[in-house]
ZAMARGU-4260 file (C-alpha; in steps of 0.2 Angstrom, whole numbers, plus 5000, padded with zeros to 4 digits):
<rodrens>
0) 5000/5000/5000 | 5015/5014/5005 | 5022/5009/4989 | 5006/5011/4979 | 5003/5028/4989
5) 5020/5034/4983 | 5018/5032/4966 | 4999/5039/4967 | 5009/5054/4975 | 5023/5055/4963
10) 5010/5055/4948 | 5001/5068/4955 | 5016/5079/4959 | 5022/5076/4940 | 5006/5082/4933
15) 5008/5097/4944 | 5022/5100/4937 | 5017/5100/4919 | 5004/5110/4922 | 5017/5123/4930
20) 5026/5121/4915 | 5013/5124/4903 | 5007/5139/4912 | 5024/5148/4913 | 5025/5144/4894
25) 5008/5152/4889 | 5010/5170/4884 | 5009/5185/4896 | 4992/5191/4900 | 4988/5209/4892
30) 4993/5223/4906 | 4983/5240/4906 | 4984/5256/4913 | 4969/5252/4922 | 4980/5237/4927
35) 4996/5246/4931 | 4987/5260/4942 | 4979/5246/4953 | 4994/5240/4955 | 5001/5253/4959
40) 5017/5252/4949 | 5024/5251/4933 | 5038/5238/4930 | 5052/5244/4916 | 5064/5233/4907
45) 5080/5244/4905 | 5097/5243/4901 | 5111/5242/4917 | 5126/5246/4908 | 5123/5258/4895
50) 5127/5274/4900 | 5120/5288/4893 | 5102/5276/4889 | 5103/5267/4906 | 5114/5262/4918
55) 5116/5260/4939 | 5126/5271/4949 | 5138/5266/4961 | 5124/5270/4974 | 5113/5256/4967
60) 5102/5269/4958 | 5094/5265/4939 | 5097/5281/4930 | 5101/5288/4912 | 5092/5295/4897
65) 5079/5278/4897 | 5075/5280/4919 | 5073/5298/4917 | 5058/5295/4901 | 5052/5278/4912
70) 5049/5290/4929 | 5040/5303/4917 | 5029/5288/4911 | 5026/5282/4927 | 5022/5299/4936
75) 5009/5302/4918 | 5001/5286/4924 | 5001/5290/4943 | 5011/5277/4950 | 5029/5274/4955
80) 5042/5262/4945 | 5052/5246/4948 | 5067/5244/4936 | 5075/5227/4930 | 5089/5228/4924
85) 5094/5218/4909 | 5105/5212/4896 | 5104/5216/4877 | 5101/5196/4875 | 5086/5197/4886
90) 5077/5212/4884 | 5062/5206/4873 | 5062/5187/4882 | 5060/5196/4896 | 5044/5207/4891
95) 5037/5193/4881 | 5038/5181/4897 | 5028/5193/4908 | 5046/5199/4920 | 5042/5217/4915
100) 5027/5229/4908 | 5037/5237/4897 | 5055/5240/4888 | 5064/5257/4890 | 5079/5248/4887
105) 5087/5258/4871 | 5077/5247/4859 | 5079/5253/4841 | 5065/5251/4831 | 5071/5236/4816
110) 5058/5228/4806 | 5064/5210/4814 | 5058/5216/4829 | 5043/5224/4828 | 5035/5205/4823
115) 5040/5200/4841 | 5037/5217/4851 | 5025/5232/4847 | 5035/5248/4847 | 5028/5265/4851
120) 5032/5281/4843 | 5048/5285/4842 | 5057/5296/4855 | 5077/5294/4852 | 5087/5296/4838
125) 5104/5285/4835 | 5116/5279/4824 | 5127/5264/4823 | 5145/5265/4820 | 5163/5258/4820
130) 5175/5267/4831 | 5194/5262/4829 | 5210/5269/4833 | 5212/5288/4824 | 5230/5280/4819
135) 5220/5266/4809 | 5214/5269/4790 | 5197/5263/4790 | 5187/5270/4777 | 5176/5259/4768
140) 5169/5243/4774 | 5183/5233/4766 | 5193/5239/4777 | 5187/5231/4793 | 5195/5215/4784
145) 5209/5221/4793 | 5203/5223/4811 | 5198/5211/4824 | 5179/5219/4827 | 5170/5218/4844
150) 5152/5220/4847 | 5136/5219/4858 | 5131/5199/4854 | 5114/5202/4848 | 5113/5221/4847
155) 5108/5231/4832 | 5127/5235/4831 | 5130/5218/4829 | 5117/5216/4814 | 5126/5229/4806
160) 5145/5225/4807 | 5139/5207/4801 | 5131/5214/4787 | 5143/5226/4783 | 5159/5218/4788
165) 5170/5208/4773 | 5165/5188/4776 | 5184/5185/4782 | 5181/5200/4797 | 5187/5193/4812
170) 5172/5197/4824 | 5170/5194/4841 | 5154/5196/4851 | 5150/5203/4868 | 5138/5199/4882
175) 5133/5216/4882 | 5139/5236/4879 | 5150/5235/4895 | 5159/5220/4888 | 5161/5225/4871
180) 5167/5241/4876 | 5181/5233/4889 | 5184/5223/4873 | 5192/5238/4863 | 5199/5248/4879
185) 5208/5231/4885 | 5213/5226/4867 | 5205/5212/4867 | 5198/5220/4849 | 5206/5235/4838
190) 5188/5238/4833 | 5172/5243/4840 | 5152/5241/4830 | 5144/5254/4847 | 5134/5270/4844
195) 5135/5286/4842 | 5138/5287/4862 | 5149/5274/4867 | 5163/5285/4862 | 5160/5293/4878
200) 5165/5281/4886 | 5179/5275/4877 | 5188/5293/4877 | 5185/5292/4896 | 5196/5275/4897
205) 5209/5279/4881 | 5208/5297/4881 | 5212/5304/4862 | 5214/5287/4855 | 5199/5283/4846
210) 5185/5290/4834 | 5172/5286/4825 | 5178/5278/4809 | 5162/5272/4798 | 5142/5274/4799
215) 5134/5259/4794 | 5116/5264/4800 | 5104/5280/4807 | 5091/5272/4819 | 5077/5277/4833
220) 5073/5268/4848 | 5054/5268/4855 | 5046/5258/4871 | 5042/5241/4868 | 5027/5231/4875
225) 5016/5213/4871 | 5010/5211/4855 | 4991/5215/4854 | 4991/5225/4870 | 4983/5241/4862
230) 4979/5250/4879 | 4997/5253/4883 | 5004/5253/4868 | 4990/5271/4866 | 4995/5278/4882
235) 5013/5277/4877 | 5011/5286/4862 | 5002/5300/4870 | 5014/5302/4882 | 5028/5302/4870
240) 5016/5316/4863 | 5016/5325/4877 | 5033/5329/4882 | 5038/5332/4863 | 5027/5347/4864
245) 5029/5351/4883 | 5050/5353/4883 | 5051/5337/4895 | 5059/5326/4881 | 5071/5342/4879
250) 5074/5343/4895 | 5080/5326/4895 | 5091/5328/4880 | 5099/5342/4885 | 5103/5335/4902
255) 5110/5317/4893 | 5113/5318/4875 | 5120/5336/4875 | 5112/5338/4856 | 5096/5346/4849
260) 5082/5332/4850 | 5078/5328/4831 | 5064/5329/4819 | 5056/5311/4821 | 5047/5302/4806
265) 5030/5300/4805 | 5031/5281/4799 | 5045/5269/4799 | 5043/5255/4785 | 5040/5239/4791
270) 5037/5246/4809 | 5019/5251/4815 | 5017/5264/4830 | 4999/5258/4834 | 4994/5240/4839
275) 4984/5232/4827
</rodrens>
C-alpha cells in the first residue's frame, strides 16, 4: 500500500508540474493602465550598463536618458516604478515572458523586431557606427577585413557590422555594451560596431585614442510592450506626445545627450506605431 501511495503521489506531483510548466509557457496576460494604476506600479525593462540610455550608479540607483523618460511615464500614469535591469540578449524574452510591463531599454526600432514586440512612437534618435583607433585607415567597409571587430552579441550593432563587415572579418561578440566596450579599451579588439555614444565612454578610458571611423546605420529607439496589447501601447504614444510638445523630452536631452532632440518620422517601413 505505502508503495502504491508513493507512486499515486509522485504521479500527482508530476502532473503538477506539467501543468506549472505549461502555464509559465503560455504568453503573458495583456497589462493596462487600468492594470498598472491598481497596481500601483509600473515595472520597466531597461538597460544596466549603458550609459548615457541606462545604467546603475555606484549608489545602486537606475538612472540615464531611458530611467529619466520611464519615471515621466510612470508619474503620467500615477504610480511609481520598479526597474530590472537587463542584458541586450534578454530584453524582449523578458517582456514577452511577463518579467516586465514594458522596455525602455534603448530598443531601436528594426523591422525583425517589431514581429515579436509592438513599438511606440519614436522618441530617440541614434546611429550605429565603428569606432577604431584615429592612427588606423578605415574608410570603407573593406577595410574592417583588417581589424579584429567587437560588438554587443545580439545588438543592432551587431546586425550591422555582420552585414557590413567583409565575410573574412574577424568578429567577436560581447555579452553586452559594457563587455564590448572593455573589449576595445583592454585590446582584446582593435575595433568597435557601438553608437554614436559609446565614444563617451571610450575617450573616458583611452583618452584621444579613438574615433568614429564608419556609419553603417541612422536608427530610433521607442518603448516596447506585448504584441496585441493596444491600451498601453496608446497611452505610450500620447505620452511620447506630450513631452515632445511640453519641453520634457528636451529637458532630458539636454541634460544626457548634449544635442538638439531631432525631427522624428512620421512612419518607419515595416514598423507600425499603433497596435493592430
Amino acid at each position: 500500500m505505502f508503495k502504491s501511495m508513493l507512486t499515486r503521489r509522485n504521479a500527482m506531483l508530476g502532473a503538477a508540474a506539467l501543468v506549472a510548466a505549461v502555464t509559465l509557457a503560455q504568453p503573458a496576460a495583456a497589462v493596462t493602465p487600468d492594470e498598472i494604476k491598481a497596481r500601483g506600479k509600473i515595472i520597466v525593462g531597461i538597460q544596466g550598463d549603458n550609459p548615457p540610455w541606462g545604467f546603475v550608479t555606484s549608489g545602486g540607483k537606475q538612472d540615464g536618458l531611458d530611467a529619466d523618460i520611464a519615471t515621466l511615464f510612470a508619474k503620467e500614469l500615477g504610480v511609481s516604478v520598479e526597474f530590472v535591469p537587463l542584458e541586450v540578449n534578454n530584453r524582449i524574452p523578458a517582456l514577452t515572458a511577463g518579467r516586465v510591463d514594458v522596455l525602455f531599454a534603448t530598443m531601436a526600432m528594426l523591422p525583425d523586431r517589431a514581429k515579436a514586440v509592438q513599438f511606440s512612437k519614436p522618441y530617440v534618435a541614434n546611429a550605429i557606427v565603428l569606432i577604431g583607433p584615429k592612427s588606423a585607415e578605415i574608410k570603407t567597409n573593406d577595410d574592417m577585413a583588417k581589424f579584429t571587430v567587437g560588438v554587443a552579441k545580439g545588438a543592432a550593432q551587431d546586425t550591422q557590422v555582420t552585414k557590413n563587415a567583409p565575410a573574412s572579418t574577424t568578429i567577436r561578440r560581447y555579452d553586452g555594451d559594457a563587455a564590448s566596450v572593455q573589449a576595445l579599451v583592454s585590446g582584446q579588439v582593435e575595433t568597435l560596431g557601438g553608437n554614436i555614444f559609446y565614444m563617451d565612454r571610450v575617450e573616458k578610458a583611452r583618452p584621444g585614442e579613438f574615433e568614429n571611423k564608419l556609419e553603417f546605420q541612422k536608427l530610433y529607439n521607442g518603448a516596447c510592450t506585448r504584441l496585441g496589447e493596444k491600451e498601453i501601447n496608446a497611452a505610450l504614444n500620447t505620452f511620447i506626445d506630450k513631452i515632445k510638445a511640453n519641453g520634457e523630452l528636451k529637458a532630458v536631452y539636454d541634460k544626457w545627450m548634449k544635442v538638439p532632440v531631432p525631427e522624428f518620422p512620421e512612419t518607419l517601413e515595416g514598423i507600425p506605431f499603433a497596435a493592430n
